[in-house]
C-alpha positions as CSV (number, residue, x, y, z in Angstrom):
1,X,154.5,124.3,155.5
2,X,155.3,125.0,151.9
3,X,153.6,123.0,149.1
4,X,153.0,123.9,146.1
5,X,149.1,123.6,145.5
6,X,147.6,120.6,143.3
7,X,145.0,121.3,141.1
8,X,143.6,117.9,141.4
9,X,140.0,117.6,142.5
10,X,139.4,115.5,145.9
11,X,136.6,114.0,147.1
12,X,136.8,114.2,151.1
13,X,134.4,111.6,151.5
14,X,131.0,110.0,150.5
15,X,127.7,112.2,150.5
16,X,125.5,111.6,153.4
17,X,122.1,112.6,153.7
18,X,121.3,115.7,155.5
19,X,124.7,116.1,157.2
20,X,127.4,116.6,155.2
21,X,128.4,116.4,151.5
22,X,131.8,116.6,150.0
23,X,131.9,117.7,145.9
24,X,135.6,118.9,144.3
25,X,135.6,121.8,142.3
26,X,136.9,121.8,138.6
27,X,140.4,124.1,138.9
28,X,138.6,126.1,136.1
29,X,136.1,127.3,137.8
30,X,138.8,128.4,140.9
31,X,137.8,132.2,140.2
32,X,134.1,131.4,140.5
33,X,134.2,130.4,143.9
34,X,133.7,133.6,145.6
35,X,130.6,135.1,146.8
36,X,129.7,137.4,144.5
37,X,130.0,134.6,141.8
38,X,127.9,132.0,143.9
39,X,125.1,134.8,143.7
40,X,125.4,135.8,140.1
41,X,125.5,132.9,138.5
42,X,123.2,130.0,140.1
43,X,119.3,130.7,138.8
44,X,117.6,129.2,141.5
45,X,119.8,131.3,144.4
46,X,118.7,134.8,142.4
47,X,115.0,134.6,144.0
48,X,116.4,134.3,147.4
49,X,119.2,137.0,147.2
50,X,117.9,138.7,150.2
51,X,117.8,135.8,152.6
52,X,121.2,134.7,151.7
53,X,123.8,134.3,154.4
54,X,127.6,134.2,153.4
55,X,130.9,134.9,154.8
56,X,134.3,134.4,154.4
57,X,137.2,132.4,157.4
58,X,140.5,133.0,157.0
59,X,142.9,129.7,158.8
60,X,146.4,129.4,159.0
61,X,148.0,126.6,157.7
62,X,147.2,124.8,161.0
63,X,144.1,124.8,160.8
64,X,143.5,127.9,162.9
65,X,140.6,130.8,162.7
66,X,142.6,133.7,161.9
67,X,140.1,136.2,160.5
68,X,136.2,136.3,160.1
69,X,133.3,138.2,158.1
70,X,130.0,136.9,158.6
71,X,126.3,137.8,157.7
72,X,125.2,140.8,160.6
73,X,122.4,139.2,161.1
74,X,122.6,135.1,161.7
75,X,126.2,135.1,162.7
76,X,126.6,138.7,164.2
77,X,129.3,139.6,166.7
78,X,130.2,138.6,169.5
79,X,130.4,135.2,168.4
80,X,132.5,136.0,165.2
81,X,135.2,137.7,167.4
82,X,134.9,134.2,169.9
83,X,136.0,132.1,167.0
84,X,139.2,134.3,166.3
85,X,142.2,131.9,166.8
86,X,140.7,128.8,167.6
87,X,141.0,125.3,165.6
88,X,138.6,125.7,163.2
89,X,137.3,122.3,163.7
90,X,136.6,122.8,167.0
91,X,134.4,125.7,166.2
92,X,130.2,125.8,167.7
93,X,128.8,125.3,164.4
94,X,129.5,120.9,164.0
95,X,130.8,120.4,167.5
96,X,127.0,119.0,167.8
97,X,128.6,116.2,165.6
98,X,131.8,114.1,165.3
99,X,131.7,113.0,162.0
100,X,131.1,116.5,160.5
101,X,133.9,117.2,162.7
102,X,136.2,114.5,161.0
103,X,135.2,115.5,157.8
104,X,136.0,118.8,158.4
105,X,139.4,118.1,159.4
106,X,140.2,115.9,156.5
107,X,139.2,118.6,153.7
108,X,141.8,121.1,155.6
109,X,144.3,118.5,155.6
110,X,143.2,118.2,151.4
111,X,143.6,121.9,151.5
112,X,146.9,122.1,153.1
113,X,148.6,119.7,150.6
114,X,147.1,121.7,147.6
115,X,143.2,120.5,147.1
116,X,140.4,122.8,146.3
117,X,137.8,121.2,148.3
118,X,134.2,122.2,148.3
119,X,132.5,120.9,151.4
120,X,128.3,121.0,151.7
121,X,127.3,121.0,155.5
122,X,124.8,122.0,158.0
123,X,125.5,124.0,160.7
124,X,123.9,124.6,164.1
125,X,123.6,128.5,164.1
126,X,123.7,130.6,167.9
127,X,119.7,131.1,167.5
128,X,120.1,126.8,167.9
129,X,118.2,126.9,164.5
130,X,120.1,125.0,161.1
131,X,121.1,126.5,158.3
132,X,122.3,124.6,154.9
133,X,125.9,125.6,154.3
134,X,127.7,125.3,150.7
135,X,131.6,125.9,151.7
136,X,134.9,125.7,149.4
137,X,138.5,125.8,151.0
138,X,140.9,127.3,148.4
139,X,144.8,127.2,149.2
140,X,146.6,130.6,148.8
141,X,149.9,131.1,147.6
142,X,152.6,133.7,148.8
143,X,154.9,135.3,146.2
144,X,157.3,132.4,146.6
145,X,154.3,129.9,145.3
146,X,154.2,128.4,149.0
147,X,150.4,128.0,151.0
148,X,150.3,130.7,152.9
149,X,146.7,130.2,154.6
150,X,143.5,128.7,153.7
151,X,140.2,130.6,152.4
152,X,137.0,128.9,153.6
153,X,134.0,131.2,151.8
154,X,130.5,130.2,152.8
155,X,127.2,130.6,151.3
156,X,123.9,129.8,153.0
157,X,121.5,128.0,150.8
158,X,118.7,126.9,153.5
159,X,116.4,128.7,150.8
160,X,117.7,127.2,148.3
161,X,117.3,123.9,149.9
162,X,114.0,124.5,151.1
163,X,113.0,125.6,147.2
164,X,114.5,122.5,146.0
165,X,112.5,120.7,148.2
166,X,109.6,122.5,147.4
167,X,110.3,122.1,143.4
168,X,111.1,118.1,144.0
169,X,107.5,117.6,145.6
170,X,106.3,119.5,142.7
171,X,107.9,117.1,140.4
172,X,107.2,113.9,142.4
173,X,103.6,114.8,141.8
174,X,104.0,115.3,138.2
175,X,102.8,111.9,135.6
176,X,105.9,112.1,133.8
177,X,109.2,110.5,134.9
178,X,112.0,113.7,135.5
179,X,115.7,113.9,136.0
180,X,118.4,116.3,136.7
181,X,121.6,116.5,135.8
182,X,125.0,118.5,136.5
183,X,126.1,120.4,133.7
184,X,128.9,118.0,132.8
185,X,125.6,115.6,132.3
186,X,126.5,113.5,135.8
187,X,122.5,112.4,136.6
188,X,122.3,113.6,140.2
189,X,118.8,113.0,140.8
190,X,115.4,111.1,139.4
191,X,111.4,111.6,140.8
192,X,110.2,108.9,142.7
193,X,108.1,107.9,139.6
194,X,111.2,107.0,138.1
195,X,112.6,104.9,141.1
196,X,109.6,103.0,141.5
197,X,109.4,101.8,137.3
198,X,112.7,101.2,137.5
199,X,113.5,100.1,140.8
200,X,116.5,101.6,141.4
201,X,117.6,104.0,143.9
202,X,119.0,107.8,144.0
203,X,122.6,105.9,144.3
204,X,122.3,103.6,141.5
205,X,120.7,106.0,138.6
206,X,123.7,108.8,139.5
207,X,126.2,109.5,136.3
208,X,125.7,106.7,133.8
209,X,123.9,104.4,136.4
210,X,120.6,105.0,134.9
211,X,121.9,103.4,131.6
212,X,121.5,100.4,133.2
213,X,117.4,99.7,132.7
214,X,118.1,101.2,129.0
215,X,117.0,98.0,126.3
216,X,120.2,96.7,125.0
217,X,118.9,97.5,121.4
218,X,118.5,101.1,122.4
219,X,121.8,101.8,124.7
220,X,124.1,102.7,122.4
221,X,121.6,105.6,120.5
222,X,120.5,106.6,123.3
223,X,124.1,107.3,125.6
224,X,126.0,108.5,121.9
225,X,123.1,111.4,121.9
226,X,123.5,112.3,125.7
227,X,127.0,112.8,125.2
228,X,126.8,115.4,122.1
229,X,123.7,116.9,123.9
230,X,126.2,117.4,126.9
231,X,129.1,118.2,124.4
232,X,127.2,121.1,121.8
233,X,124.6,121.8,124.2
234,X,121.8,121.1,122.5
235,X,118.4,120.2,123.8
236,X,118.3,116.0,124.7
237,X,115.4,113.9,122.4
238,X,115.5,110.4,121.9
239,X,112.8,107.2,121.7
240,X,113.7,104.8,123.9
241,X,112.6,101.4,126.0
242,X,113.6,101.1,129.3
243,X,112.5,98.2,131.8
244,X,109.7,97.9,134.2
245,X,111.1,96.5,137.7
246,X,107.7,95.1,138.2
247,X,107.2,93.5,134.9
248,X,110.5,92.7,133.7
249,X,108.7,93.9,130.3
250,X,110.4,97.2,128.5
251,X,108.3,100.4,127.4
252,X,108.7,103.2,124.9
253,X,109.2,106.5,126.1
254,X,110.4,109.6,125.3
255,X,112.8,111.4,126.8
256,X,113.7,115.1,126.7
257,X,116.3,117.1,128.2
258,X,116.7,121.0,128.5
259,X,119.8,122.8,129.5
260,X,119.4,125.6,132.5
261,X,121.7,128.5,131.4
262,X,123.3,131.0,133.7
263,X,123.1,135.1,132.2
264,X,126.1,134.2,130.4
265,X,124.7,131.7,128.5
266,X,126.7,129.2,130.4
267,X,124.8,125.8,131.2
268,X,124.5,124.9,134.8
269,X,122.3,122.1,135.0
270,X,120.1,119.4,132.9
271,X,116.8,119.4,133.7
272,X,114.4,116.9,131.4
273,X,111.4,114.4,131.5
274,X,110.3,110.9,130.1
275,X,107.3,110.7,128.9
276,X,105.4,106.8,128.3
277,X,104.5,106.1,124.4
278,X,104.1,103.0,124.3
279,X,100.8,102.8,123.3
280,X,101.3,105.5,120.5
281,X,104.5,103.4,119.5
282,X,102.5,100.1,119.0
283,X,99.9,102.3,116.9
284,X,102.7,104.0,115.3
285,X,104.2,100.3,114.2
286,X,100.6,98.7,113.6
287,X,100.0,101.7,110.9
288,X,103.4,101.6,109.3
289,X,103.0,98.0,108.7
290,X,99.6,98.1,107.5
291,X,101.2,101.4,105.3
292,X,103.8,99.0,104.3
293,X,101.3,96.5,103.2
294,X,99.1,99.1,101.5
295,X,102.6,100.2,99.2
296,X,103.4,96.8,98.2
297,X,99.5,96.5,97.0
298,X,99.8,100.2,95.7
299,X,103.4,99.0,93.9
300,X,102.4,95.7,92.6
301,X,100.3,96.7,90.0
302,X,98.0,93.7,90.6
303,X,94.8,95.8,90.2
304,X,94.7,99.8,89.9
305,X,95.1,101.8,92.4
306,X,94.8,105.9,92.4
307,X,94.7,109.0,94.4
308,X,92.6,111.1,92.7
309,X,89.7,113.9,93.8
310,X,86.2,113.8,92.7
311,X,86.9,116.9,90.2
312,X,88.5,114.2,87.9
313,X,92.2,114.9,88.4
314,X,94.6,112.1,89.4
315,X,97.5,113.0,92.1
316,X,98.7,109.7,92.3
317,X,98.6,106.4,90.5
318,X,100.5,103.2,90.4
319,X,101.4,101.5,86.9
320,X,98.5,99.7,86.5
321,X,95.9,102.5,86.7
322,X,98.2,104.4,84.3
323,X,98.3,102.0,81.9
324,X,94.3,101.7,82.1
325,X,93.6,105.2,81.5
326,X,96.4,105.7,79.3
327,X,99.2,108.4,80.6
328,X,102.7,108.3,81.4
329,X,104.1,108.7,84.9
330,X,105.6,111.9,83.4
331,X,102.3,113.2,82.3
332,X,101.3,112.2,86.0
333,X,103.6,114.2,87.7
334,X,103.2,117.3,85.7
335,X,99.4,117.1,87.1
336,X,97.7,116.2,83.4
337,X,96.3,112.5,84.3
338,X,92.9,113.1,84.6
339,X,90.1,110.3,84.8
340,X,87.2,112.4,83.8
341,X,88.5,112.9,80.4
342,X,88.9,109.3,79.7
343,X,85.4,108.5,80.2
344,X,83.2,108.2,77.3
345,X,80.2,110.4,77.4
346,X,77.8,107.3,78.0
347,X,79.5,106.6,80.9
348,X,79.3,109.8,82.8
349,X,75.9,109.2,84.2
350,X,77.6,106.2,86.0
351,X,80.1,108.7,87.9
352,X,77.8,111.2,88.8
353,X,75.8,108.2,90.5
354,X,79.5,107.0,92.1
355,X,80.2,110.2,93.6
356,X,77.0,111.3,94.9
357,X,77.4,107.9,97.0
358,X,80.3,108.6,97.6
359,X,79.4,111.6,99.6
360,X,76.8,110.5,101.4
361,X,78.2,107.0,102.4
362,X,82.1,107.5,102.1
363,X,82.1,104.4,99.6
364,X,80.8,103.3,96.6
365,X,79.4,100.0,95.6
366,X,81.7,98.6,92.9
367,X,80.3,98.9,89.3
368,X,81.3,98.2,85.7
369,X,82.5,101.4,83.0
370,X,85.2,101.8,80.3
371,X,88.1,104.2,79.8
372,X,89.2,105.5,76.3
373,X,92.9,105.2,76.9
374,X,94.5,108.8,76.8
375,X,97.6,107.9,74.5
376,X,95.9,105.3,72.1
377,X,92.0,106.0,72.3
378,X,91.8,102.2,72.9
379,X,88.5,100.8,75.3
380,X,89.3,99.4,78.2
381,X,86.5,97.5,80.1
382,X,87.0,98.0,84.0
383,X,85.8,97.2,87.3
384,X,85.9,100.1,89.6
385,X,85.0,101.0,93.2
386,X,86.3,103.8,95.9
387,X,86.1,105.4,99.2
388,X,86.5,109.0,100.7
389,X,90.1,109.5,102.0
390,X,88.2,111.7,105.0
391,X,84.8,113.6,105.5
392,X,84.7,116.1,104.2
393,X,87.6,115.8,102.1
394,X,87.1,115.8,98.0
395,X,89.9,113.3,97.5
396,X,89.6,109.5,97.3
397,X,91.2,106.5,96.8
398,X,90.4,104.4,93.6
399,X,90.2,100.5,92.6
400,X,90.5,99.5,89.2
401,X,90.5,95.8,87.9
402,X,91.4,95.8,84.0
403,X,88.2,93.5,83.1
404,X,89.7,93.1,79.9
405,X,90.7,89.1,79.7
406,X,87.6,88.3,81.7
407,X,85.5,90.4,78.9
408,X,87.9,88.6,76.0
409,X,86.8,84.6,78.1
410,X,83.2,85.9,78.2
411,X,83.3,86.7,74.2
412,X,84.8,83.1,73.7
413,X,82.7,81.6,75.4
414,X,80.0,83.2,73.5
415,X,81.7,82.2,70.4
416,X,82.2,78.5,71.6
417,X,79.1,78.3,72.5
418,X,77.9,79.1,69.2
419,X,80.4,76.8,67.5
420,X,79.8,73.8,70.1
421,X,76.2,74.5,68.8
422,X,77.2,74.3,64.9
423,X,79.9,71.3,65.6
424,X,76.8,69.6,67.3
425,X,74.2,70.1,65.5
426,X,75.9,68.7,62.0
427,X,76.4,65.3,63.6
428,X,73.3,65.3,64.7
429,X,71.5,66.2,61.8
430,X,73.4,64.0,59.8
431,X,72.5,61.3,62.4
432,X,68.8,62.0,61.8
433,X,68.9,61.8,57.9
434,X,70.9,58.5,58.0
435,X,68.0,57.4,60.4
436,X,65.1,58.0,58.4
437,X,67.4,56.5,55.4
438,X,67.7,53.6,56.8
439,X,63.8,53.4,58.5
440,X,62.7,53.9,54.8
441,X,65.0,51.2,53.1
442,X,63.7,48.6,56.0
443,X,60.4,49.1,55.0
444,X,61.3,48.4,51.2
445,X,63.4,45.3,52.2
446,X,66.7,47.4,50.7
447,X,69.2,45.5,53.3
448,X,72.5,46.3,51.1
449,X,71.6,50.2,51.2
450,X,71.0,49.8,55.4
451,X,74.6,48.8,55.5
452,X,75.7,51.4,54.0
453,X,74.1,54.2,55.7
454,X,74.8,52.4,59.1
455,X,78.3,52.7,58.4
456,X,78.0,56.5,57.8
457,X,75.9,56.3,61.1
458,X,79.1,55.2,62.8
459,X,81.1,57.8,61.6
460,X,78.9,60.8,62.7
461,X,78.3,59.0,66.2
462,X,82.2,58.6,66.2
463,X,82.4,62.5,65.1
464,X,79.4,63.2,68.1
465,X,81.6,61.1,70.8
466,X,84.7,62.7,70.0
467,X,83.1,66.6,70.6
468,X,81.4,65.4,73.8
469,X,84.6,63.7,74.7
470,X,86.7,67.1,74.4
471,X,83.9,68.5,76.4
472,X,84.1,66.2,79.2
473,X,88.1,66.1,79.2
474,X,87.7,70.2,79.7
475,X,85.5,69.8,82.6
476,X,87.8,67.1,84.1
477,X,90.9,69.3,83.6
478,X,89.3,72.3,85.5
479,X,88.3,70.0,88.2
480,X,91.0,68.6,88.5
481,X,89.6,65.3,88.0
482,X,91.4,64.3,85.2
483,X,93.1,60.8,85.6
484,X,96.4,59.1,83.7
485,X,97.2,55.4,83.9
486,X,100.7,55.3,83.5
487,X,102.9,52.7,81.9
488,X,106.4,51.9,79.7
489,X,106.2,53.2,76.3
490,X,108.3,52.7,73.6
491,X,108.1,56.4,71.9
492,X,109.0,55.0,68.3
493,X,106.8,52.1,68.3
494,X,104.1,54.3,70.0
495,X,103.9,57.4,67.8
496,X,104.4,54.8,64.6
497,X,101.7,53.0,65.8
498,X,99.7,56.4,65.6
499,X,100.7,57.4,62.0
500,X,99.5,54.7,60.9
501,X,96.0,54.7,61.9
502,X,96.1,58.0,60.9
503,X,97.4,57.4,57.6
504,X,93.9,54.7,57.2
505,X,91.8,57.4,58.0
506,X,93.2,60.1,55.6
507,X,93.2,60.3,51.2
508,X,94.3,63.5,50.9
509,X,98.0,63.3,52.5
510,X,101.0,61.4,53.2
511,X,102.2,61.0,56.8
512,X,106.2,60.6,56.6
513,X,108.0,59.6,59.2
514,X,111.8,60.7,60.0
515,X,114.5,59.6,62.5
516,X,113.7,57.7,65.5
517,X,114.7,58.3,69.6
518,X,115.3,54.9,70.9
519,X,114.1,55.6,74.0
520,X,111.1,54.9,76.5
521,X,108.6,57.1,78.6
522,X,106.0,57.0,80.9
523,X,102.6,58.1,80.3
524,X,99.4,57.2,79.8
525,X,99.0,55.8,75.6
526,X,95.7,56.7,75.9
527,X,96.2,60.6,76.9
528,X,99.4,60.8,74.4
529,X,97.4,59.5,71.6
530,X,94.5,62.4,72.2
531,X,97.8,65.0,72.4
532,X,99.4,63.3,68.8
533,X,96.1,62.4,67.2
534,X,94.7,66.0,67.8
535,X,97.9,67.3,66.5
536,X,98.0,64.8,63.7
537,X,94.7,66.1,62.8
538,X,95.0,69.8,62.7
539,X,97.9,69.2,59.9
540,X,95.8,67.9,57.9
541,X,93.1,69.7,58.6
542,X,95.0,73.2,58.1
543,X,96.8,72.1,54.9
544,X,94.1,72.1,52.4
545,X,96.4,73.0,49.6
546,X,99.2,70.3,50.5
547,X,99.6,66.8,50.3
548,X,102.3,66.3,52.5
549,X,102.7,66.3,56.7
550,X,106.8,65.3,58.0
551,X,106.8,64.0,61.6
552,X,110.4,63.7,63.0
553,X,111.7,61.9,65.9
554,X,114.8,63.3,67.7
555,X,116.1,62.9,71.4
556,X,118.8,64.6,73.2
557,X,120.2,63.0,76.3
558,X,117.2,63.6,79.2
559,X,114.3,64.8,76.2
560,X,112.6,63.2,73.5
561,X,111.1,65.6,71.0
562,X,108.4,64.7,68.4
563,X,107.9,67.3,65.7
564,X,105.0,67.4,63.6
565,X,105.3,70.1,60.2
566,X,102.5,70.4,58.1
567,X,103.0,73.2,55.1
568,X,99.4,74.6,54.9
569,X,97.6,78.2,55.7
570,X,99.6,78.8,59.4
571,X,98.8,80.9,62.1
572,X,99.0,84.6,62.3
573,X,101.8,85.7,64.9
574,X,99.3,88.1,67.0
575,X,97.3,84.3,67.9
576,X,99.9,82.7,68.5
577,X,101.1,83.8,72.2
578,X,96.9,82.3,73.0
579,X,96.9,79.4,70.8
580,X,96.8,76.9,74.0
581,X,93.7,78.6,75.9
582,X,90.4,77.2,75.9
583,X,87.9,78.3,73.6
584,X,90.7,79.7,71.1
585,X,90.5,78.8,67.4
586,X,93.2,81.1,66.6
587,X,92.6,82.8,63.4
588,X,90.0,80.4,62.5
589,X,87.6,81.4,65.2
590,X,86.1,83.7,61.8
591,X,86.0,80.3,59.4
592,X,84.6,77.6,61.5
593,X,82.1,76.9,58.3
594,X,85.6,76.7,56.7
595,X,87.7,74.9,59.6
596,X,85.2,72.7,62.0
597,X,86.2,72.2,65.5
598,X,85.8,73.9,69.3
599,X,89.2,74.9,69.6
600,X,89.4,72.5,72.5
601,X,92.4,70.2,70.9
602,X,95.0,72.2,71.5
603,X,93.9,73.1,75.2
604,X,94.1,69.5,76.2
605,X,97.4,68.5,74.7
606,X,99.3,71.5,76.2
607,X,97.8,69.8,79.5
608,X,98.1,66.7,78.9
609,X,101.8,67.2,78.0
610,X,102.8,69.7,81.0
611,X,101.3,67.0,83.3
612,X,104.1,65.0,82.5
613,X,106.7,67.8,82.6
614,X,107.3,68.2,79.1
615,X,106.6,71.2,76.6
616,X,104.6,71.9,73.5
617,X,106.4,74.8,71.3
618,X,104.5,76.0,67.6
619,X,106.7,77.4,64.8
620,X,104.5,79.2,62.5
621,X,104.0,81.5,59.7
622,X,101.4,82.6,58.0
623,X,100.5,81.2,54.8
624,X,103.7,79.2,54.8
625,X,102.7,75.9,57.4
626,X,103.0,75.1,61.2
627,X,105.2,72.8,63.3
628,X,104.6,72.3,66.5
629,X,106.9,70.5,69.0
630,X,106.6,68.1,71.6
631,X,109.1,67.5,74.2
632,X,108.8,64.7,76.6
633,X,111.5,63.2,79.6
634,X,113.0,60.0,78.8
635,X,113.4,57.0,80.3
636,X,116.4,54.7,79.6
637,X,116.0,51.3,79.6
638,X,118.2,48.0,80.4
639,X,117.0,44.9,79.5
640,X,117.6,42.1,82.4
641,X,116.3,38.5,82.0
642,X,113.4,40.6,79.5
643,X,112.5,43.0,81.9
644,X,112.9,46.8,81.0
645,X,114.5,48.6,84.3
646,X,114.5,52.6,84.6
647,X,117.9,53.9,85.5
């Protein structure tokens, strides 16, 4: 028979257990098929050199024995010389079984046509025992390229086998899930551990099989990392979820994978485990979300927050504490920050007390200080509290709420307190002189001086019920209890109608009126007259040296905007951005002798006026008059059979 050999690989038939396995050799490794290579290079064979069995049977290309060395001691003459020229499927060692027999035949009939065949059997030796047989049949060429008989070398591995087995109990006993691979990364075999989570058998998990309980989310990772593990060698690592059989539900481990190398460095198996972390993983995520949460508080710079060590120095810091104490993020980050220096020498009695709790407790109960600001020297009033990062640690992490505007509403509260008190008590006093005025002209009979100082009477009880009124309003606002009865207003007639009562009340300036809007609102003429009275007012009031207060009317094609200029003292620019708070004079909060009034006015109207989604603006400059703007939606009308419609 003369073929040339293929260096194809063949398969002569399926594994089955215990029997009889078929596995093709890659035609590189051809030249590392013979015994003395089967013995060098396979790790777990080196232990067991001494009890190794091999041999080498020469056929014909029939099929036939023609030449024989066997181990001298399992397979020791005479029965080598029996076997000489006889089919070599026929031969004692599988005639105990037909289908070895059959499979035998068919990898000589691969080896004939050109096929390196490796074959795995067991044999039944002449001592009746078995033996675990790892065979290849390699076609030899003559000098014309034709087969010219058929080299079947043997190995014995019934050591091997029985260390495998003994190694596999081993790692069925072991918590983890393990695998083993080939070195060409085909999975070849899983603890039982692994087949019970995942259900699957020894057949389904071999190559990629295993792939197949892998979370969808995780495949693609996982498999593209296998393949360069298998491809640079590297040692396998990789987080992933695969499902529980019993559950359905999919769990975290990690799995690792260690090349087994040869003395040449050459890789000849995979072994690796998978370890459960699914309960680190979940405490992994839970801290990373709450470390997530704790960044956006640390980056928000809604209070301040700080890293710092109870020596005084400041490792790190978001905006807001930096801005409190006064450094840079430079300064920071060249190590200079330092909260110790920025605390007056009154205050330092206050730390000391703050850390020694700190030391004993881990936290400290929040208390009041102030900074001097590093860049500006500028006091800062702050709320501050802390905890330990660890015991025994020196470092902790810092709170620090800038108490600055609640310290600023505190003072003017103080100071409207004390100006309610003034603004009240002139009223009043008034009212209790005009009293005894009039108690002391009744009892002379002097009726035409009563009339006159109840008329006065009126005014102060007017002046009394307009304070208390403001005072009430503010409440109502902060309660949210202030109501609006709404109706149709004609802006021109409406803020005329207000001039002009103003105009009677005033002898000291002219109201002129400009322009005109021609349009309607709706709103409450009792609210909007507070907001144009009040504003009405403070022209006048503010204008000492003038005569003269322009209010003009304009409208644009959704707004309405009333504009009220008065050309008296103004209002500084730095009380200007605060002018709307309540409490705030402005600049006048130093004058109320001079300027009467609790700075409630303005408050109100800016309320009153974003209530029905309009806007109150101020122009201003010192010494040179105010205007202030009022902007308010329109509401065009259409007059049908006498009745106004909105459009």
């Amino acid at each position: 028979m003369q073929n040339n050999p293929s260096h194809n690989e063949r398969f002569v038939g399926p594994l089955w257990n215990e029997h009889i396995k078929h596995i093709l050799i890659p035609p590189s490794q051809e030249n590392t098929l013979l015994l003395d290579t089967f013995l060098r290079n396979d790790p777990l064979w080196q232990n067991h050199a001494e009890s190794v069995y091999a041999g080498i049977i020469i056929l014909d290309t029939q099929g036939i024995v023609v030449d024989s060395t066997c181990h001298p001691v399992a397979l020791s003459p005479p029965w080598t010389d029996e076997i000489i020229g006889k089919p070599f499927v026929q031969i004692s060692w599988w005639s105990y079984d037909l289908l070895i027999q059959q499979r035998i035949r068919t990898a000589i009939d691969y080896a004939i046509h050109g096929q390196i065949v490796r074959i795995d059997t067991r044999i039944l030796c002449p001592s009746g025992s078995f033996r675990d047989i790892k065979a290849t049949i390699t076609p030899q060429l003559d000098i014309f390229n034709n087969i010219s008989c058929l080299i079947y070398s043997y190995l014995d591995t019934t050591e091997k086998r029985r260390t495998e087995e003994d190694i596999r109990m081993l790692i069925n006993a072991m918590p983890q899930l393990v695998w083993m691979a080939r070195a060409d990364g085909y999975i070849n075999y899983a603890n039982q551990r692994w087949l019970n989570y995942t259900g699957m058998t020894l057949g389904e998990i071999q190559d990629w099989g295993w792939s197949a309980c892998l979370h969808p989310d995780d495949f693609e990772r996982t498999t593209n990392e296998w393949r360069e593990c298998i491809r640079t060698g590297k040692p396998f690592e990789v987080e992933q979820r695969l499902r529980n059989i019993h559950t359905q539900n999919y769990r975290w481990f990690l799995a690792r994978g260690e090349p087994v190398r040869n003395t040449h460095g050459e890789i000849v198996q995979w072994i690796g485990t998978v370890t459960d972390i699914h309960e680190q993983k979940l405490l992994e995520t839970a801290l990373r979300t709450s470390y997530v949460r704790f960044k956006r508080l640390f980056t928000s710079n809604i209070i301040g927050i700080a890293l710092a060590d109870i020596h005084g120095r400041v490792i790190e810091a978001n905006q807001a504490y930096l801005d409190i104490i006064g450094y840079s993020q430079a300064e920071l980050e060249e190590g200079l920050a330092r909260w110790n220096t920025t605390t007056p020498d009154e205050y330092r009695s206050l730390d000391e007390k703050a850390i020694r709790e700190l030391l004993e407790t881990g936290t400290c109960t929040p208390f009041e200080k102030v900074y001097r600001r590093h860049n500006d020297g500028r006091i800062v009033p702050v709320l501050l509290g802390g905890a330990m990062m660890e015991k025994g640690s020196d470092q902790l992490i810092c709170f620090i709420m800038d108490m600055t505007p609640q310290k600023e509403l505190e003072k003017k509260k103080d100071e409207f307190i004390s100006i309610a008190s003034h603004e009240l008590k002139t009223p009043l006093a008034a009212l209790k002189m005009l009293l005894h005025f009039v108690k002391k002209h009744l009892k002379h009979h002097s009726y035409d001086k009563v009339e006159s100082y109840l008329m006065r009477t009126d005014i102060q009880v007017a002046v009394l019920t307009d304070l208390i009124n403001d005072l009430l309003d503010v409440s109502k606002i902060r309660m949210g209890r202030f109501s609006y009865i709404d109706e149709m207003l004609d802006l021109d007639v409406f803020v005329r109608r207000i001039i002009d009562e103003m105009q009677e009340t005033t002898t000291t300036h002219n109201l002129h009126l400009h322009g005109a809007t021609s349009m309607h609102t709706l709103g409450d003429k009792h609210r909007l007259s507070q907001v144009f009275t009040n504003l009405l007012t403070n022209a006048i009031k503010y204008s000492p040296q003038a005569n003269t207060v322009d209010i003009t009317l304009t409208s644009s094609e959704h707004t309405a905007f009333i504009q009220i200029r008065d050309y008296g003292i103004g209002i500084p620019e730095e009380f200007q951005a605060n002018i709307f708070e309540r409490f705030n004079r402005g600049s006048f909060s130093k004058e109320e002798h001079i300027f009467p009034g609790l700075g409630m006015g303005l408050y109100i109207a800016h309320e009153i006026i974003n209530h029905y989604g309009g806007t109150i603006k101020l122009k201003s400059e010192a010494g040179y008059g105010t205007t202030f703007t009022v902007s308010l939606p329109i509401i065009r009308t259409t007059p049908v059979n006498n009745i106004a419609y909105a459009h």
